[in-house]
N, C-alpha and C positions, 0 to 999 in steps of 0.2 A: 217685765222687760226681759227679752232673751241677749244674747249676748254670746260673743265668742271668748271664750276665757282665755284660749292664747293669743288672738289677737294683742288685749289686755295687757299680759303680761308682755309680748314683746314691744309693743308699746311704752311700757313703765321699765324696759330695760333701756331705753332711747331717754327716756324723759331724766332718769339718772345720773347720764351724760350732760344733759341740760341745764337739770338744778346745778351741776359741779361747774358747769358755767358762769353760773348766772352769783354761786357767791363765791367763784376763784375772781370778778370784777373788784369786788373794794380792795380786794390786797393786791390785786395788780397794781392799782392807782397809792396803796401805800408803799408796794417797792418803788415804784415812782417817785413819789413826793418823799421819799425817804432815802433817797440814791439808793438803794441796796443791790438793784440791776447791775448800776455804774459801777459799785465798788466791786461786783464781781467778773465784773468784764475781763477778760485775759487774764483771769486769776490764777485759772489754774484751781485745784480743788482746795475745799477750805473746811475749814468745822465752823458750828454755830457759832463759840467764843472769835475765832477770828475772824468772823463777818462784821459781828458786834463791836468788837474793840478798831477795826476799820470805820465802821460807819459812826462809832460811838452810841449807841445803841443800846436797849435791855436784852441781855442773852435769850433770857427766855419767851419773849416776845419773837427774838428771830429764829432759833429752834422754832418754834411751832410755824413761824409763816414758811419757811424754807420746809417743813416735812408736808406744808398743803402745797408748795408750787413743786416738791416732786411728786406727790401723788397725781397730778396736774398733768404732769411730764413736760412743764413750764423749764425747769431745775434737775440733774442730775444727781443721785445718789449708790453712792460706795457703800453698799451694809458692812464693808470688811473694815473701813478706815474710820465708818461713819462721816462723811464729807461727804460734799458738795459742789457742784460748777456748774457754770453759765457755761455752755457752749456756745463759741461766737455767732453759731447760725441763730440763736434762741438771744443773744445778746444784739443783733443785727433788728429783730423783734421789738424787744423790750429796754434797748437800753442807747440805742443811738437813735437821735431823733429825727436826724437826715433822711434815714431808710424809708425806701417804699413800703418796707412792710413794720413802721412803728406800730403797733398797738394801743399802749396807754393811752392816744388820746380817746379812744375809743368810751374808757373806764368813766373818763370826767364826763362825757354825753351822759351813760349808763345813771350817775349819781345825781345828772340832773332830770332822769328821767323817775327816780323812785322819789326824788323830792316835788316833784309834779303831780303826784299824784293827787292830792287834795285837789287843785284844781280843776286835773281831769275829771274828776267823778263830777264834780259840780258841772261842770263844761257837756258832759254826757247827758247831765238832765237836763240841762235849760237850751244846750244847740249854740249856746253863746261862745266867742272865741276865748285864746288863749294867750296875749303879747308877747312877741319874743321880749322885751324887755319885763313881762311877770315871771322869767326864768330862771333860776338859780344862777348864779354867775358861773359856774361850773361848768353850762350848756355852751357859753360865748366861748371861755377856753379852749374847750373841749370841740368843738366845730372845727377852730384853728387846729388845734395838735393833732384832727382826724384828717382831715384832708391837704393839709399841708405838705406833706410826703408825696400823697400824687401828684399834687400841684410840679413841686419842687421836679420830681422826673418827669413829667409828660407836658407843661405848659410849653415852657422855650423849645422844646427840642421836639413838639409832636405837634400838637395843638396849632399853637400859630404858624409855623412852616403847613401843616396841610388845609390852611385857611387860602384863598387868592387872592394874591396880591397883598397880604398882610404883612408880612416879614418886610419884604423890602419898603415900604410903607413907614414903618415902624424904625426905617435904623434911616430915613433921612431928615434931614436937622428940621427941628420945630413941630414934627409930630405931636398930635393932642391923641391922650387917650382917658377916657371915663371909664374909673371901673366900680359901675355901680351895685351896691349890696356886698359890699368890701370887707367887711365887719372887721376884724385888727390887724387889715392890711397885709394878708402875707401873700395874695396873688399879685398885688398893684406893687410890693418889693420887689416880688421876683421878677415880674417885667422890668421896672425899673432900672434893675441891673443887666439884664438884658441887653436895653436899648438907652445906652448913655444919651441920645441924642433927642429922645423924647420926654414932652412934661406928664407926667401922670396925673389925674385926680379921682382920688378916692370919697364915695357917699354911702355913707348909710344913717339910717333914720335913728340908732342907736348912738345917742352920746358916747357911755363912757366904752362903748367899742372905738368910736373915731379919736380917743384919747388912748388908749392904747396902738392903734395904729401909728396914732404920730409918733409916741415912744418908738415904736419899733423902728419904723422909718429911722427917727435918728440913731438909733443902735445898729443899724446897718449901714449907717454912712452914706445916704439918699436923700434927705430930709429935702435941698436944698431942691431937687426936682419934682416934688411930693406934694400935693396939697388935698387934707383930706377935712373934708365938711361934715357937717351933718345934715341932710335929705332923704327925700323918699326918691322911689323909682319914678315916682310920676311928676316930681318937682325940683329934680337934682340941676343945676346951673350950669353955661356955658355952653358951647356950638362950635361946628365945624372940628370935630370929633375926625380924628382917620377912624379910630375905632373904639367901640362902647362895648364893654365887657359885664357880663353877668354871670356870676360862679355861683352854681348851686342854689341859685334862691328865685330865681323866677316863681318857681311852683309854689312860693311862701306869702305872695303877693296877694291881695284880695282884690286887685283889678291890673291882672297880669297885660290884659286889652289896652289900658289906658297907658300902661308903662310903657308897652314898644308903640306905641303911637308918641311919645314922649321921646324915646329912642331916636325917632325917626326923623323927627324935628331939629336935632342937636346935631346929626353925624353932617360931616360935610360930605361932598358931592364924590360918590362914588365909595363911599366910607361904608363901611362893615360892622356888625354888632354880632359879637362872639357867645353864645348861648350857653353855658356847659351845664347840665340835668344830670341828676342820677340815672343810671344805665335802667331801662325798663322796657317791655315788651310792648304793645298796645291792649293785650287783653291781660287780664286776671289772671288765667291759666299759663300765659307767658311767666308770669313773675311766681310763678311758686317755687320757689328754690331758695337757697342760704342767701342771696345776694339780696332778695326780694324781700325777706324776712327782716332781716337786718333795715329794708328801708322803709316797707310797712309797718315796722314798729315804731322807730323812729318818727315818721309821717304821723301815724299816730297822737303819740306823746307831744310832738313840736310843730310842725309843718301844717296839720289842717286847721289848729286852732289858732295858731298864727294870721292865717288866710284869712277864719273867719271871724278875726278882731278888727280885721281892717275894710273900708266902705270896698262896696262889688262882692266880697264873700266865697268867693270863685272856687276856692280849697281845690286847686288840682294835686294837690299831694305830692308827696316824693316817685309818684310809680305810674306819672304823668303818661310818658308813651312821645314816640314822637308824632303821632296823628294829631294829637291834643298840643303839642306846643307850637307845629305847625299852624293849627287852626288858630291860636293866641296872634302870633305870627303876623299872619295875613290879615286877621281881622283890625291889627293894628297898621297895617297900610303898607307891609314888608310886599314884594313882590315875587322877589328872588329869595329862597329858602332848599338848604342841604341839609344834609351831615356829612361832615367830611371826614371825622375819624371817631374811632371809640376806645371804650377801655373796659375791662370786668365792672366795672365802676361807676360809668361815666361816659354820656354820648357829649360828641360837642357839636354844634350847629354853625352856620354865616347865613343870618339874613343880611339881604343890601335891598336899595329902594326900586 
């Protein structure tokens, strides 16, 4: 076998980078689940003992995570004082969870991606699917704390204003809106408070996501406009909808067809069904980049064996395109199909009838 040797190595000078990724994830998700982000938030610099004796912690456990998230360049370090600090830009990151650019929940996906393994490899041999409910509890989490943050900046103030006729729709009294594939409720809160004047409900086919939803609900102080069930996309209840919302999970359906034909049935007259997909090109060649990567694996690990657990089998994946969820679309009886805006992230679509 011939071979370019530097190729190779520049190569394995890249992949370097990658392994330091791939194990700076579990201590990301333990500065997380350990506050140590938060307790170093506007600190100002610190040594390992005062991180420790803040967080209550074992010293030498945080020396060592603190010398892997500056080597990271997660974390800053002073070789003169020996200290350490969060800078707010990298604390805005890793330590507020409002921000567009949180991370950690990224971490809790990742953990339920390495505890999946066993049943991917099975899944690889037999073609057979994967339940989002066979998935580590880490992955439901973990879904919420990853998109949450866009949600929270681009729903109300992007999203629905570039839909027609949605906004004003939405803020007159008795508005119905279904936001199906809901999983622990954080886009159907954030509407919620949106538009006081409309009832929300929330489906998804996972219980103990619809029991965390309601928790949150009432932790937000919404509960009382809220109603969230457990259903699928093809069987979720009630009619005359202004608008039917689906965040991120169309492509996870196994009869994506059957669902906006379901859609289609329930919205009232003139009423709108809101599509939001991960951001994707139509071809292959389109998606080879970081953003693509990130949802090709993902897809991978969760999304096509999800598809193909459930009847139809469809698995369009995370890196769907919008030719393909048009064609979904239309083949469920939509007639009118856009995209009205996007994000690095994230296209969002209005079919109406």
């Amino acid at each position: 076998m011939e071979y370019d040797e530097q190729a190779i190595e520049n190569f394995m000078a890249r992949m370097v980078g990658e392994f330091g990724a791939v194990a700076s994830a579990p201590l990301i998700a333990l500065g997380d689940r350990l506050g140590l982000y938060k307790a170093m938030t506007e600190q100002g610099w610190m040594t390992s003992l005062q991180l420790a004796a803040r967080t209550q912690m074992a010293e030498r456990y945080v020396r060592e995570w603190l010398g892997a998230q500056a080597a990271s360049g997660i974390i800053d370090y002073d070789a003169t004082t020996q200290c350490f600090r969060l800078s707010n830009e990298m604390a805005m990151c890793f330590a507020v969870e409002t921000s567009p650019t949180f991370v950690p929940g990224f971490s809790d996906c990742a953990e339920a991606m390495f505890r999946a393994l066993p049943k991917l490899e099975a899944a690889f041999r037999t073609g057979l699917g994967v339940g989002w409910h066979e998935h580590h509890s880490s992955l439901f989490k973990g879904i919420e704390r990853f998109f949450r943050p866009g949600y929270a900046v681009h729903l109300v103030a992007e999203w629905i204003p570039s839909m027609e006729g949605v906004a004003a729709r939405l803020a007159r009294p008795g508005a119905r809106v279904a936001d199906v594939g809901c999983g622990h409720g954080a886009s159907t809160i954030l509407m919620a408070q949106a538009y006081p004047q409309a009832s929300f409900f929330g489906f998804d086919y996972h219980a103990p996501s619809i029991e965390r939803a309601r928790a949150a609900a009432n932790e937000a102080g919404v509960r009382e406009r809220l109603t969230f069930e457990v259903a699928s996309a093809q069987q979720f209840t009630g009619k005359d909808y202004d608008l039917v919302t689906f965040f991120d999970c169309l492509h996870d359906m196994g009869d994506p067809v059957g669902a906006a034909a379901h859609v289609l049935k329930t919205l009232a007259p003139d009423g709108s069904w809101m599509i939001v997909e991960p951001f994707a090109g139509d071809r292959l060649e389109d998606n080879l980049n970081p953003v693509g990567c990130v949802y090709y694996s993902g897809s991978t690990m969760f999304c096509t064996g999800v598809s193909l657990s459930q009847e139809g089998r469809m698995a369009l994946g995370a890196q769907a395109g919008e030719v393909r969820i048009r064609d979904v679309v239309t083949r469920g009886g939509f007639k009118r199909f856009r995209r009205t805006t996007q994000t690095p992230f994230n296209m969002v679509f209005q079919a109406q009838a």
